[in-house]
C-alpha positions, 0 to 999 in steps of 0.5 A: 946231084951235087946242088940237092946234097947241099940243099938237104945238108943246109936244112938238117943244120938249120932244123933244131928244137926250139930253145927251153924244151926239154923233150918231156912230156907234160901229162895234164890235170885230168890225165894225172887223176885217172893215172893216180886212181889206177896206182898205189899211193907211192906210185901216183904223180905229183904235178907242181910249179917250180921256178929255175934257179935264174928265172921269175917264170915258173915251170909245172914239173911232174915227178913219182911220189916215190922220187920227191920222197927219195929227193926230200929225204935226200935233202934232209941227210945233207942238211944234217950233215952239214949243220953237224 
């Protein structure tokens, strides 16, 4: 009994996702167009490539229209205010 408690408490610590993946699901061009032909224009997804700060390698990232518009507006307020 004793060896197979070991067993299983080595293998649960030696699983683990691999490195770089965020758990995020992806959608893919086609899944993006039949999702936007069915919503509101500020409901739609927005799918882009974007390179982390530290890295050459660029990321496709898919975020709601209404999130990159809150983020931008969000962006232009703080530039304003630091340039003021």
């Amino acid at each position: 009994m004793m060896p197979l408690l070991i067993l299983l408490g080595w293998q649960a610590c030696a699983v683990s996702p691999p490195k770089g993946d965020s758990g995020q699901f992806t959608p893919t061009d086609a899944e993006v167009e039949q999702y936007n032909a069915r919503v509101a224009p500020e409901d739609r997804i927005v799918c882009r490539q974007e390179k982390p700060v530290g890295t050459y390698i660029a990321k496709r990232v898919c975020r709601l229209q209404v999130d990159v518009d809150a983020t931008s507006s969000l962006h232009r307020q703080q530039l304003r205010r630091v340039l003021n």
